[in-house]
N, CA, C and O atoms as CSV, one atom per row, in Angstrom:
chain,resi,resn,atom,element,x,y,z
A,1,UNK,N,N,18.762,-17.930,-16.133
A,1,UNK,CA,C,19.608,-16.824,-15.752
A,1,UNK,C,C,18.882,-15.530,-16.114
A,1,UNK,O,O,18.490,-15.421,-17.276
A,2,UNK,N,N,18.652,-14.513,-15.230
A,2,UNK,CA,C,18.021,-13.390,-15.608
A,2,UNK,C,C,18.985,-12.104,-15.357
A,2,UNK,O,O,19.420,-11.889,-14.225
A,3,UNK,N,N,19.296,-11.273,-16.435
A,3,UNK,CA,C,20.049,-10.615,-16.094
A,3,UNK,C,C,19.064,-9.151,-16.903
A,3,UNK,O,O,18.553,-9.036,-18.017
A,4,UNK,N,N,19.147,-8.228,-15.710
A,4,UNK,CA,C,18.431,-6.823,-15.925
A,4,UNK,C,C,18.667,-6.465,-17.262
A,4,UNK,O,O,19.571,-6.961,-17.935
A,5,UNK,N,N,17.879,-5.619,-17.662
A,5,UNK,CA,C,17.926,-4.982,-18.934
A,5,UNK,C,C,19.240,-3.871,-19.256
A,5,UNK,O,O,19.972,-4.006,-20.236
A,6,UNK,N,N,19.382,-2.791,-18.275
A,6,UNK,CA,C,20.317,-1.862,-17.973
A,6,UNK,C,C,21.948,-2.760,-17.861
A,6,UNK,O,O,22.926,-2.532,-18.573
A,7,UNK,N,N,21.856,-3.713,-16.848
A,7,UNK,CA,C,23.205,-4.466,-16.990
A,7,UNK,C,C,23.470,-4.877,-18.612
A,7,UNK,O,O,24.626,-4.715,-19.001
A,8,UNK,N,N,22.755,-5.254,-19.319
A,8,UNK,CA,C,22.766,-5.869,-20.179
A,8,UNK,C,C,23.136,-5.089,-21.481
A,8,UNK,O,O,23.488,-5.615,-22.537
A,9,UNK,N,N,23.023,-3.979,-21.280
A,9,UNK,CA,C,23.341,-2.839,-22.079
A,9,UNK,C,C,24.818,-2.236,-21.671
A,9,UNK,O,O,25.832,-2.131,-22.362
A,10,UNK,N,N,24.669,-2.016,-20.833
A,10,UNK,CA,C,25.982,-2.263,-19.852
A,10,UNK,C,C,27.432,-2.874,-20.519
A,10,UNK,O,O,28.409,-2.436,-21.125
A,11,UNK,N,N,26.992,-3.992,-20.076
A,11,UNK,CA,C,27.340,-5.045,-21.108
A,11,UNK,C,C,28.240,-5.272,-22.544
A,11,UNK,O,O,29.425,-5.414,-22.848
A,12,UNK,N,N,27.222,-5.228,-23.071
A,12,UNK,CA,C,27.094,-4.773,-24.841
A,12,UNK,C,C,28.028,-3.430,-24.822
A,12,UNK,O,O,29.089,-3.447,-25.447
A,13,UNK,N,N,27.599,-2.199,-24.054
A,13,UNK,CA,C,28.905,-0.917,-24.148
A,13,UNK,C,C,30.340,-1.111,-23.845
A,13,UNK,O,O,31.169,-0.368,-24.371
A,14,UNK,N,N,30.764,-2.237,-22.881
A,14,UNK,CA,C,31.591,-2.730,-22.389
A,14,UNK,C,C,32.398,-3.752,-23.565
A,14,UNK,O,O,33.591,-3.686,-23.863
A,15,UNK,N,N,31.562,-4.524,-24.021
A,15,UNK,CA,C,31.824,-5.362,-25.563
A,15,UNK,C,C,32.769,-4.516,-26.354
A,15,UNK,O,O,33.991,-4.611,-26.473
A,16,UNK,N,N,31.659,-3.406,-27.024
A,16,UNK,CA,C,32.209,-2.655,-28.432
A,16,UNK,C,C,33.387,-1.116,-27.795
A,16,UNK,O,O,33.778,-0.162,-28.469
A,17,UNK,N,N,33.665,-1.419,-26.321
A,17,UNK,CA,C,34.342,-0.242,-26.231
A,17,UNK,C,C,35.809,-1.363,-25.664
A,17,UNK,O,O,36.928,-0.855,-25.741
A,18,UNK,N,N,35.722,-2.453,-25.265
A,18,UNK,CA,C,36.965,-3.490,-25.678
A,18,UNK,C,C,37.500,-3.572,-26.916
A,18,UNK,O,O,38.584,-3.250,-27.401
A,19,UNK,N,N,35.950,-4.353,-27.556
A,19,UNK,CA,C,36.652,-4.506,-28.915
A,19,UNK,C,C,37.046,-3.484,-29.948
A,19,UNK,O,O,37.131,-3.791,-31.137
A,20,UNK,N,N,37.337,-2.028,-29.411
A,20,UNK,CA,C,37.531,-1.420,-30.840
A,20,UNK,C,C,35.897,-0.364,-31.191
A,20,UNK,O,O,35.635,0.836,-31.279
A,21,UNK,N,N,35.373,-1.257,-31.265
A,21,UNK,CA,C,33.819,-0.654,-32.181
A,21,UNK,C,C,33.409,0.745,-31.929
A,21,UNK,O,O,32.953,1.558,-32.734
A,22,UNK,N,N,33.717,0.913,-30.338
A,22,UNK,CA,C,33.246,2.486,-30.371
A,22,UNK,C,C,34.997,3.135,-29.263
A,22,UNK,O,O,35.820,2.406,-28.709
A,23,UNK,N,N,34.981,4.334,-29.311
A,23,UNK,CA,C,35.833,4.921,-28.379
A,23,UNK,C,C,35.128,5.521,-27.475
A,23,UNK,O,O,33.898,5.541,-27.536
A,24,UNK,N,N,35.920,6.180,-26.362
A,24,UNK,CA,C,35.195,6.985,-25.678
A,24,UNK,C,C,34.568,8.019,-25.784
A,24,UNK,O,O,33.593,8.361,-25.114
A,25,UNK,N,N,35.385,8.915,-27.120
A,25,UNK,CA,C,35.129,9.910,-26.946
A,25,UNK,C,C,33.844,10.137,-28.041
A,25,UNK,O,O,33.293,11.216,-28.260
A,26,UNK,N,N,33.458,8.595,-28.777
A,26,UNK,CA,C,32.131,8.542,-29.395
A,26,UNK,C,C,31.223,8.240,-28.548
A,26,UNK,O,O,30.049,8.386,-28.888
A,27,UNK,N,N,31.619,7.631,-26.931
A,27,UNK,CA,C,30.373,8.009,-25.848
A,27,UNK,C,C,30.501,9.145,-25.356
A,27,UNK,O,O,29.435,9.518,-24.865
A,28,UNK,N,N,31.266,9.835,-25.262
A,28,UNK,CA,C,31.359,11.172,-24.739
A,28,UNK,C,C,30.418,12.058,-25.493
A,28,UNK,O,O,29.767,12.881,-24.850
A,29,UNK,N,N,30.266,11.967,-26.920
A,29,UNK,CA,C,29.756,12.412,-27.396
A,29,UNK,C,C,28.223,12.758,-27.558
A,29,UNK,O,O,27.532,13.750,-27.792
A,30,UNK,N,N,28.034,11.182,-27.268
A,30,UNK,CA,C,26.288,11.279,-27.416
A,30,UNK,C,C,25.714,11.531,-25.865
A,30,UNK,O,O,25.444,10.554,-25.167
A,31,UNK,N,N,25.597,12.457,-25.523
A,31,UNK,CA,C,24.821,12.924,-24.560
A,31,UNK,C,C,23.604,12.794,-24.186
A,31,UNK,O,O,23.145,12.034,-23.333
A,32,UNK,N,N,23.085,13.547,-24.838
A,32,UNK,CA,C,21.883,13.340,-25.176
A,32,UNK,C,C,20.984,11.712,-24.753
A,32,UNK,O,O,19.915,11.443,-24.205
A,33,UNK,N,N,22.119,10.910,-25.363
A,33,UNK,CA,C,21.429,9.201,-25.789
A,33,UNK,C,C,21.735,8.842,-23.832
A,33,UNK,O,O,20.824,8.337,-23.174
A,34,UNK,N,N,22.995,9.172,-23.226
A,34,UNK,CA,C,23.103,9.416,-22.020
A,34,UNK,C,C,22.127,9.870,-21.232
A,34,UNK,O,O,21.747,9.052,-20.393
A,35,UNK,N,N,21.592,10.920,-21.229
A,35,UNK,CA,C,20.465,11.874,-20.260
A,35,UNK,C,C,19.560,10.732,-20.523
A,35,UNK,O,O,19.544,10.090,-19.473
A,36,UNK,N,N,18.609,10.013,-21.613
A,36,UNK,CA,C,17.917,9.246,-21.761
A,36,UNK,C,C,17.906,7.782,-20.675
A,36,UNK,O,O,17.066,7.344,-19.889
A,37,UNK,N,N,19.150,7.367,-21.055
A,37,UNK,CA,C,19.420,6.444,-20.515
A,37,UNK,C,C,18.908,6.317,-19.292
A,37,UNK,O,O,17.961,5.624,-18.920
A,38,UNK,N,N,19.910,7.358,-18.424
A,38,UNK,CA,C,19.646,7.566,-16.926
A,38,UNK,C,C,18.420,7.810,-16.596
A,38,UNK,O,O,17.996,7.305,-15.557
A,39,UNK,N,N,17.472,8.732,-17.488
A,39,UNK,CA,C,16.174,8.795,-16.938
A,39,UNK,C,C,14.926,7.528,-17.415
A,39,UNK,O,O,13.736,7.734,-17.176
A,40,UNK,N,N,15.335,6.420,-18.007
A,40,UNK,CA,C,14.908,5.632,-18.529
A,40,UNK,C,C,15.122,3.828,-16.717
A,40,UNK,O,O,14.446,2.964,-16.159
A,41,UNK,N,N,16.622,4.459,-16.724
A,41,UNK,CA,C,17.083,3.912,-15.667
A,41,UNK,C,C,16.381,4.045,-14.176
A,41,UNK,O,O,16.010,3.123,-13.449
A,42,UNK,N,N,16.305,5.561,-13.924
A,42,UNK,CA,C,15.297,5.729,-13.025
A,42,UNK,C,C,14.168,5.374,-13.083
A,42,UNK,O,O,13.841,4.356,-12.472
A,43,UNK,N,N,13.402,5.968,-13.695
A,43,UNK,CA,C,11.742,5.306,-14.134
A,43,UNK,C,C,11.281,4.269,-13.689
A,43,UNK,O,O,10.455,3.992,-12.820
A,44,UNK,N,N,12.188,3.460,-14.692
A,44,UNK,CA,C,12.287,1.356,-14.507
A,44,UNK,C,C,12.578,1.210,-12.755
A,44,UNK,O,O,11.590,0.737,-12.194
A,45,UNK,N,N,13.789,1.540,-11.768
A,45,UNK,CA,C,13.597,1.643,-11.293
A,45,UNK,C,C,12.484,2.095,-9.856
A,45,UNK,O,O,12.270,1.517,-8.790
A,46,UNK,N,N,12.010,3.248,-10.379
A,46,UNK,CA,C,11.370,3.631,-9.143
A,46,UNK,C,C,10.021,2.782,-9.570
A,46,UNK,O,O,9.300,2.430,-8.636
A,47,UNK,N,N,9.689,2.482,-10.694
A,47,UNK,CA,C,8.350,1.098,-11.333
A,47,UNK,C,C,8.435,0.076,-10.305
A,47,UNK,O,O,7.595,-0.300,-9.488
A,48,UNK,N,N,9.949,-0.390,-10.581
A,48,UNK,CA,C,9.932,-1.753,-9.772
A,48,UNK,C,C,9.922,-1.711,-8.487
A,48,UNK,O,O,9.698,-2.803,-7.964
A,49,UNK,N,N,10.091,-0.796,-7.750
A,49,UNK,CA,C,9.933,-0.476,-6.376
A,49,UNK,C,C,8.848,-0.463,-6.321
A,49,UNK,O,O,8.442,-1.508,-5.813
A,50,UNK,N,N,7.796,0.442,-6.682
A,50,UNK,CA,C,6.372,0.746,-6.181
A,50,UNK,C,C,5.558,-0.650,-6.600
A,50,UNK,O,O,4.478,-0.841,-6.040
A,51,UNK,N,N,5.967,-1.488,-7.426
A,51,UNK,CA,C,5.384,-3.069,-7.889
A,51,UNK,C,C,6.049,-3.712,-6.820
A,51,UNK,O,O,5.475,-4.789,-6.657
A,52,UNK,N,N,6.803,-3.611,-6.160
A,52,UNK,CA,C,7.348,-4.517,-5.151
A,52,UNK,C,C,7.240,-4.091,-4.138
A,52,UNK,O,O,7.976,-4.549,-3.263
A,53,UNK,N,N,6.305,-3.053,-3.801
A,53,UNK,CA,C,6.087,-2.680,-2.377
A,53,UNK,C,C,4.500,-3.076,-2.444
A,53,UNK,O,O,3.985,-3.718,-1.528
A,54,UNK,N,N,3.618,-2.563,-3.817
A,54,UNK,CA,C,2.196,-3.195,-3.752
A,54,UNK,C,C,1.592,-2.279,-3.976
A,54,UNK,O,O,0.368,-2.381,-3.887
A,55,UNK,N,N,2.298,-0.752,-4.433
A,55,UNK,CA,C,1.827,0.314,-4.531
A,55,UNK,C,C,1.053,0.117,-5.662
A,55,UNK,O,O,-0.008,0.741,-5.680
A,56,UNK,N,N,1.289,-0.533,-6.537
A,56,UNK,CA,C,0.462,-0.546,-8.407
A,56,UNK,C,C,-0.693,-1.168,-7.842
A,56,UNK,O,O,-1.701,-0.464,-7.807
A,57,UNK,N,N,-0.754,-2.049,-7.500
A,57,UNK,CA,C,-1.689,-3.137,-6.871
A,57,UNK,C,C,-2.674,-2.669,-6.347
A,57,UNK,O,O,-3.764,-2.788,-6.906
A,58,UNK,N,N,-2.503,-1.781,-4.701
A,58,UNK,CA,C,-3.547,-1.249,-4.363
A,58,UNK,C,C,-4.396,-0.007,-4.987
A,58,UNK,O,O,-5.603,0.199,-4.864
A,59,UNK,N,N,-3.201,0.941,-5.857
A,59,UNK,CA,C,-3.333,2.205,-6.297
A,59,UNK,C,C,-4.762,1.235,-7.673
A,59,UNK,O,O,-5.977,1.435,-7.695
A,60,UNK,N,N,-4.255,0.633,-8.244
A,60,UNK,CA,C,-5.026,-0.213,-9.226
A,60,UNK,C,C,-6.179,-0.659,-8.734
A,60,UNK,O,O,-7.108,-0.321,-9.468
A,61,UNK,N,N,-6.507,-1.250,-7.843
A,61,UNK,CA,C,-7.477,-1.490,-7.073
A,61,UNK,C,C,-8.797,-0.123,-6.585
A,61,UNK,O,O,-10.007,-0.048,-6.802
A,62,UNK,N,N,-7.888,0.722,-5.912
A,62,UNK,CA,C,-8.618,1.629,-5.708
A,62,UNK,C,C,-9.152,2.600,-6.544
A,62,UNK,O,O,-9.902,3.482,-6.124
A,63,UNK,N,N,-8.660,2.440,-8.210
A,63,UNK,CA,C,-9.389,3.500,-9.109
A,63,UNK,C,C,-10.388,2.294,-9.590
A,63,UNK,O,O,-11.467,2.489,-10.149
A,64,UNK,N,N,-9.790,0.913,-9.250
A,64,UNK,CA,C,-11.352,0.440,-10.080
A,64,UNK,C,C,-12.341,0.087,-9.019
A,64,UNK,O,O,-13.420,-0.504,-9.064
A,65,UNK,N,N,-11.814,0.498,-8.281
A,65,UNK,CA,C,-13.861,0.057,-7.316
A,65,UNK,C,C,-14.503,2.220,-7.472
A,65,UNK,O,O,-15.506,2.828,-7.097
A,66,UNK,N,N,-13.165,2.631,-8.245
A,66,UNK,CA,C,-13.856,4.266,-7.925
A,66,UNK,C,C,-14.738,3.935,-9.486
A,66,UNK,O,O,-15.955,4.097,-9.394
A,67,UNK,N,N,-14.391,3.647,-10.395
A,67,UNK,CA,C,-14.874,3.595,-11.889
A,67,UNK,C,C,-15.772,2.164,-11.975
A,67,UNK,O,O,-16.570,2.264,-12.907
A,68,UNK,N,N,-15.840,1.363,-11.548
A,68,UNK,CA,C,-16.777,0.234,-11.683
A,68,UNK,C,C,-17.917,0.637,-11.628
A,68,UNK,O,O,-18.433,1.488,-10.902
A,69,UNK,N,N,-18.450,-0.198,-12.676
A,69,UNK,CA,C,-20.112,0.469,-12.995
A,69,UNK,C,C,-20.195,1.645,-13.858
A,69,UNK,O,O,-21.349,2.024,-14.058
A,70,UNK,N,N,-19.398,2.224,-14.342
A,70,UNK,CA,C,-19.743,3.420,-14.881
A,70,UNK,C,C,-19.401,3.216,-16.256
A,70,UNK,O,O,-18.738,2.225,-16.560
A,71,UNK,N,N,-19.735,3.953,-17.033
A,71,UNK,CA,C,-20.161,3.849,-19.067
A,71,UNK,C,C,-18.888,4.306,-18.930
A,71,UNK,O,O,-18.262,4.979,-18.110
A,72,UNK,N,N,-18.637,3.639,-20.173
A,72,UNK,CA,C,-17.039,3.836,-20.403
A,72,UNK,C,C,-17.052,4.719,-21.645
A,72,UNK,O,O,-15.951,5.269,-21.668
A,73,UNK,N,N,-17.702,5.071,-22.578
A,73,UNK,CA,C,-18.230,6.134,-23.463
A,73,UNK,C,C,-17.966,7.195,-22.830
A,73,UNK,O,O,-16.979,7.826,-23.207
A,74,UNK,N,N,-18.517,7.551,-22.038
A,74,UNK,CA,C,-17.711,9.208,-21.085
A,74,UNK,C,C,-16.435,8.962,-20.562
A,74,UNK,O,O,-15.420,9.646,-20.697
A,75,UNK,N,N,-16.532,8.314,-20.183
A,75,UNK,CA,C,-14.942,7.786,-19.436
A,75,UNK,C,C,-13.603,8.127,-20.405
A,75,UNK,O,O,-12.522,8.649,-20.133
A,76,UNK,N,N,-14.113,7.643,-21.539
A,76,UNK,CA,C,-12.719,7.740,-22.473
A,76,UNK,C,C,-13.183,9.107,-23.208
A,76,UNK,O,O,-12.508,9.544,-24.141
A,77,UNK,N,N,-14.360,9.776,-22.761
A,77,UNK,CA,C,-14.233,11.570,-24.278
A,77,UNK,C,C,-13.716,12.193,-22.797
A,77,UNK,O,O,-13.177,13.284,-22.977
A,78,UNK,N,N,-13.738,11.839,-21.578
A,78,UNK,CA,C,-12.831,12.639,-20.555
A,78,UNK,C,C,-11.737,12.495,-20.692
A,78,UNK,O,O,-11.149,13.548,-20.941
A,79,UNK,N,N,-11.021,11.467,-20.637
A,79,UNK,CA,C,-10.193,11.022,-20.859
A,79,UNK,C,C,-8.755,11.914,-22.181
A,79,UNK,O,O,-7.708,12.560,-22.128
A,80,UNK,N,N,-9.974,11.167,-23.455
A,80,UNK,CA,C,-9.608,11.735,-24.858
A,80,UNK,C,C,-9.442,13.958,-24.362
A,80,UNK,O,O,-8.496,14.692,-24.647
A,81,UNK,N,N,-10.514,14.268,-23.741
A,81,UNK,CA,C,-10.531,15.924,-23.605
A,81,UNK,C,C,-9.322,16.547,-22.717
A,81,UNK,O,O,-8.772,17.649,-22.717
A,82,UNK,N,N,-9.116,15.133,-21.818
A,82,UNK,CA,C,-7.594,15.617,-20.929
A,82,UNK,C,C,-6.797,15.375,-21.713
A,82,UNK,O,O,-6.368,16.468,-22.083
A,83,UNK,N,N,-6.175,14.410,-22.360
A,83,UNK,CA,C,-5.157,14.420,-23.033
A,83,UNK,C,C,-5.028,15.454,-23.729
A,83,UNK,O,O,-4.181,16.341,-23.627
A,84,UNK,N,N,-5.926,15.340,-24.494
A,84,UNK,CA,C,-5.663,17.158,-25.533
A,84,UNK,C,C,-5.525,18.390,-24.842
A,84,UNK,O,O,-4.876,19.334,-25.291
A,85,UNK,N,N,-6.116,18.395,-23.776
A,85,UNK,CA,C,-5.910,19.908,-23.222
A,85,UNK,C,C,-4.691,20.062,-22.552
A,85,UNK,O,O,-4.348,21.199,-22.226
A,86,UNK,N,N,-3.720,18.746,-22.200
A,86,UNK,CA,C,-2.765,18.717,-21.415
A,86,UNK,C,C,-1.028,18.815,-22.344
A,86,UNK,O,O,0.110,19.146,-22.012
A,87,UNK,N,N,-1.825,18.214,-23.875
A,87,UNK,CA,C,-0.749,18.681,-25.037
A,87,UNK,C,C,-0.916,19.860,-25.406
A,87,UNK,O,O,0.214,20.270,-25.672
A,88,UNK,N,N,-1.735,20.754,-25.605
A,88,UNK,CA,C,-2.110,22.032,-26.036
A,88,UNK,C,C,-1.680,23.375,-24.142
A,88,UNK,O,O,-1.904,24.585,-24.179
């Protein structure tokens, strides 16, 4: 039986807001943990779409015949120099 991750949480909120454990207005509250959710929800989503259309696959494919053969020593201080310049 496979049941999604999101249902499953779902779920579990559905549990402790039967039994007592939480009220509404202690989900009302956390917002914040909400906005997460949903954009956590999307993400996963639009992932599993582009893996089920073949988009990872080819997109994956086509950066490694672009990088094959090449020293991976530069590869990662480019790499390492974007990341930092992109937090800063």
């Amino acid at each position: 039986m496979h049941i999604d991750a999101t249902m499953t949480a779902f779920i579990g909120l559905a549990i402790l807001l039967l039994s007592g454990a939480l009220t509404w207005d202690d989900v009302i509250t956390e917002r914040e943990a909400w906005h997460t959710m949903i954009w956590f929800a999307v993400l996963l989503t639009l992932a599993g779409q582009l893996n089920k259309l073949g988009f990872i696959t080819w997109f994956g494919t086509l950066i490694a015949g672009s990088v094959q053969g090449m020293n991976w020593l530069p590869m990662m201080g480019f790499c390492c120099w974007r990341t930092i310049t992109a937090i800063i």
